[in-house]
GUDOFI-637892 format. One record per residue: residue number from 1; x negated, y negated, z of N, C-alpha, C, O in turn. Coordinates in pm, whole numbers. Each point is the difference from the previous one (the first is absolute). Layout:
<rs>
  num     nc1     nc2     nc3    cac1    cac2    cac3     cc1     cc2     cc3     oc1     oc2     oc3
  NUM       X       Y       Z       X       Y       Z       X       Y       Z       X       Y       Z
...
</rs>
This chain:
<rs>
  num     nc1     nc2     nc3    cac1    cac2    cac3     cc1     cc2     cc3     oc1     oc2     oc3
    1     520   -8988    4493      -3     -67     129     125     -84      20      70      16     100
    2     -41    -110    -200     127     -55     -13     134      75      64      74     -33      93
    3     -72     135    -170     125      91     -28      45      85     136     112      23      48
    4    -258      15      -1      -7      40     178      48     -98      86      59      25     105
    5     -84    -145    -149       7    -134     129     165     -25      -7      62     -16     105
    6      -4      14    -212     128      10     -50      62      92      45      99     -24      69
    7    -134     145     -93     129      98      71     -46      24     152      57      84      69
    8    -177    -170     -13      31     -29     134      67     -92      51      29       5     120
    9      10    -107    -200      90     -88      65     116      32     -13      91     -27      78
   10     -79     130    -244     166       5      -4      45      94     164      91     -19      82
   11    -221     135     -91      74      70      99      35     -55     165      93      44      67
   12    -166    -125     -33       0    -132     109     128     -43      36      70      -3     102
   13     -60     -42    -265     164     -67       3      70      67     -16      94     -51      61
   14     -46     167    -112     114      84       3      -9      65     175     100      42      59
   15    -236     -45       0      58      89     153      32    -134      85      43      23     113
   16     -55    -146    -147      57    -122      64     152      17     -62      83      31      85
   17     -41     -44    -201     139       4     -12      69      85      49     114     -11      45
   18    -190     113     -53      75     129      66      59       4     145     120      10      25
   19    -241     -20      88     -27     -70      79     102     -75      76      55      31     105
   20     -38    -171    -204      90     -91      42     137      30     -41      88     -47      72
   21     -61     102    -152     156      57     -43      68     120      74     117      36       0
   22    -263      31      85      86     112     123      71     -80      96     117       0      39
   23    -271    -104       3     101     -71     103      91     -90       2      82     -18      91
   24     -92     -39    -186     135     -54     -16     127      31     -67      78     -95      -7
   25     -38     216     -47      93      78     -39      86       4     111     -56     -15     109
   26     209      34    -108      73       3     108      45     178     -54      -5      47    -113
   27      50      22     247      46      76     -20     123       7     -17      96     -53      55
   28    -115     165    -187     171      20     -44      25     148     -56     -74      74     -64
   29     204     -56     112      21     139       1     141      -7    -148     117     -16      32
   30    -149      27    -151     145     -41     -58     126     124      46     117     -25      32
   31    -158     112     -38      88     108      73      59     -56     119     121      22     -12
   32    -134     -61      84      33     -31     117      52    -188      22     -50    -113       2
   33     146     163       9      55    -172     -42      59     -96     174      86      36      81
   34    -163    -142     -81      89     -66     130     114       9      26      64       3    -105
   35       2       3     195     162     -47      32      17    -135      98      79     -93     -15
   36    -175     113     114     -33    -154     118     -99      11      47     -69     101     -14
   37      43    -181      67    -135     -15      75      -5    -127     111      63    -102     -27
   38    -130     111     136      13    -128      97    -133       2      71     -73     100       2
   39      46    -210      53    -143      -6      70      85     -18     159      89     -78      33
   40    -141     159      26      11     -57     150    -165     -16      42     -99      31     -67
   41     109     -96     214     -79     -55      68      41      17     128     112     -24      46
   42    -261      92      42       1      72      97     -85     -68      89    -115     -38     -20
   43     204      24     146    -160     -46     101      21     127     128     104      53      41
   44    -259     -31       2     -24     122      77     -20     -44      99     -12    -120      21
   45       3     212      63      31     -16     169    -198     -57       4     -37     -97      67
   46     -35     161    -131    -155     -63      48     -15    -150     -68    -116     -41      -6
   47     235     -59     -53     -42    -110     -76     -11      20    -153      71     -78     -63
   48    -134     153      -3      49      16    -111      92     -12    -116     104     -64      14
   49    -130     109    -106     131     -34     -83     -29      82    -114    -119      15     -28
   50     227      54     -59     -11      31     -89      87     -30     -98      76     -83      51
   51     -46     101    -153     114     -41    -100     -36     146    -111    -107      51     -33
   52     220     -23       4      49     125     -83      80     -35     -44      91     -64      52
   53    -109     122    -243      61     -10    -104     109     143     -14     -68      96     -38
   54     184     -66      55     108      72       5      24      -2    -165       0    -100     -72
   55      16     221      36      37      19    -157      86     116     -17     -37     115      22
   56     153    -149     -62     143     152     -36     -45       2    -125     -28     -98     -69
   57      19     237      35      12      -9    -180     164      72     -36      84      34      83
   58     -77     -27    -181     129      54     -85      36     116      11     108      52     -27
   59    -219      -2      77      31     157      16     -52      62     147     -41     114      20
   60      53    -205      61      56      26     142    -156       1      82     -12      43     114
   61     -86     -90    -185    -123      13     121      -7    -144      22      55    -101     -42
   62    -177     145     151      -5    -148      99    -155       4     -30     -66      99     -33
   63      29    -210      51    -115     -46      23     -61    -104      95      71    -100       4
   64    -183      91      76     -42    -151      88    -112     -25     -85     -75      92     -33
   65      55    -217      -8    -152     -32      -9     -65     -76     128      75     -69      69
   66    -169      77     -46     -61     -48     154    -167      -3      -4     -61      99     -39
   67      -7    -218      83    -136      53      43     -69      44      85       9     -76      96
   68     -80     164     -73     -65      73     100    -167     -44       2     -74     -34     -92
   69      57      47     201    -161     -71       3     -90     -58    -151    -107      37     -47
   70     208    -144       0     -44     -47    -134      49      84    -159     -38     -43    -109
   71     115     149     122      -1      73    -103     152     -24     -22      77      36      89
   72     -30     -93    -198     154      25     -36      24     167     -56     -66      48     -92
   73     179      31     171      19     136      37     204     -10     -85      93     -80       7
   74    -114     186     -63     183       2     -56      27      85     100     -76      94     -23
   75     153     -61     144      39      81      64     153      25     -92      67     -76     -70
   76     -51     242     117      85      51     -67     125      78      76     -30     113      37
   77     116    -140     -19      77      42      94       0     149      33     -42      72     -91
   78      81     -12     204      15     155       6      98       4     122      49     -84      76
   79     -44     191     -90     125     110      74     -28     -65     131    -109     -57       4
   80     185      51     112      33     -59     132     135      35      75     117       1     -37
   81    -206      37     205     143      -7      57      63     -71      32     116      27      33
   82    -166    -151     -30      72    -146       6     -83    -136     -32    -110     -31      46
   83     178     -33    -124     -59     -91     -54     -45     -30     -88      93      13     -80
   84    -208     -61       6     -21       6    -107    -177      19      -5     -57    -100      42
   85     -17     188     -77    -118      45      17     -58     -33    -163      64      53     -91
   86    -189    -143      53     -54      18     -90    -127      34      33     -51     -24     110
   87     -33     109    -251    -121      35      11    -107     -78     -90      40     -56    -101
   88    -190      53     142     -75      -3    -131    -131      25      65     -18     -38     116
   89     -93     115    -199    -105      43      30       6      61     169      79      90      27
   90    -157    -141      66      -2      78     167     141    -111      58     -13     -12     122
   91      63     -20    -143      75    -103      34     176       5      12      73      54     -83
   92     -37    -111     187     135       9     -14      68    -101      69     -27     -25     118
   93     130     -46    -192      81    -101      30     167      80      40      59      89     -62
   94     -18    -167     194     113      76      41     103    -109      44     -29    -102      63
   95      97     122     -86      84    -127      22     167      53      74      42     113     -27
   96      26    -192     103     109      43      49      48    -123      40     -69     -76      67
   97     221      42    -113      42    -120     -38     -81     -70      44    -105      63      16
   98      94    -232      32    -105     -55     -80    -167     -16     114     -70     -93      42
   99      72     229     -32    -155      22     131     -76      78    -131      66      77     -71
  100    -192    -100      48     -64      86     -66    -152      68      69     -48     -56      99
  101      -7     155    -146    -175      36      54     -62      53     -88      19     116     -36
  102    -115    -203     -16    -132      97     -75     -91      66     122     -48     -56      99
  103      39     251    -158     -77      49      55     -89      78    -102      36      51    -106
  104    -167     -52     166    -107      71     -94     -15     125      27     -53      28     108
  105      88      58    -179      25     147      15    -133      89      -5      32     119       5
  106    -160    -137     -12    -129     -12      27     -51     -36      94    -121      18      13
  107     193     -77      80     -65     -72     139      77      89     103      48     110     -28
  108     -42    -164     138       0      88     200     136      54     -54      53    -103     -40
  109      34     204      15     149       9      18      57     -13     133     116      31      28
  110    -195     -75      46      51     -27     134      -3    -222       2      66     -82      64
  111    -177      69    -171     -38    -181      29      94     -61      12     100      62      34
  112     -92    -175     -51     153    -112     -40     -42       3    -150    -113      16     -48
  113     235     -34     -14     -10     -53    -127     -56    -143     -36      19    -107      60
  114     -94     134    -175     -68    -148     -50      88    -128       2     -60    -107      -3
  115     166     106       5     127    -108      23     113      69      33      64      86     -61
  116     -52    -143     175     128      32     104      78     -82      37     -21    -122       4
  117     160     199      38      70    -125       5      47    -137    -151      69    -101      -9
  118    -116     147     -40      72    -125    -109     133     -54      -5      81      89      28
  119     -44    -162     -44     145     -48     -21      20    -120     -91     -64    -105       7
  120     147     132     -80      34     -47    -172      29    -157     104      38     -23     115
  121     -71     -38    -207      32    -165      66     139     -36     -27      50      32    -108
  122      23    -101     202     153     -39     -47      38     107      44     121     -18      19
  123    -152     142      15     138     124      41     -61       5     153      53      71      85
</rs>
């Protein structure tokens, strides 16, 4: 009875450590090494605001970090005819010097985008 009650707590506590060490682990890619990174800050034509984390690595990709209805999202840059277009999950951040728009690529392709109009503060 002992020995049962015991490896129920051990197992308790190992899916709590576990648990707590996903979420708080930062992601890291060692392959993939920084070169810069900058936060801008965006206010949108509906009041809003967003702020995005900009990341160059060493070997020439881009990255935004940004949140979307509560979820921090790594958007990942891609191919564009102008500007600078990142992706992640239904989602897409587009930016052209300093105006940006998240649109949800799952929703009206005719709607407005979920933030429109943005413009980097100071430019």
């Amino acid at each position: 009875m002992a020995n049962r009650t015991i490896r129920k707590l051990c197992a308790a506590f190992a899916a709590f450590v576990g648990a707590h060490a996903a979420s708080a682990m930062p992601l890291t890619v060692p392959q993939i090494q920084e070169g810069s990174s900058q936060t801008v800050k965006y206010d949108c034509k509906d009041g809003k605001s967003v702020s995005v984390r900009y990341t160059n690595t060493k070997n020439r990709q881009s990255f935004a970090l940004l949140t979307v209805d509560g979820r921090k999202l790594l958007f990942v840059n891609v191919m564009s005819g102008s500007g600078s277009r990142y992706v992640a999950d239904q989602y897409t951040w587009w930016t052209k010097g300093p105006q940006g728009n998240l649109s949800n690529g799952m929703g009206d392709p005719n709607g407005p985008p979920l933030l429109a109009d943005c413009k980097a503060r100071g430019k």
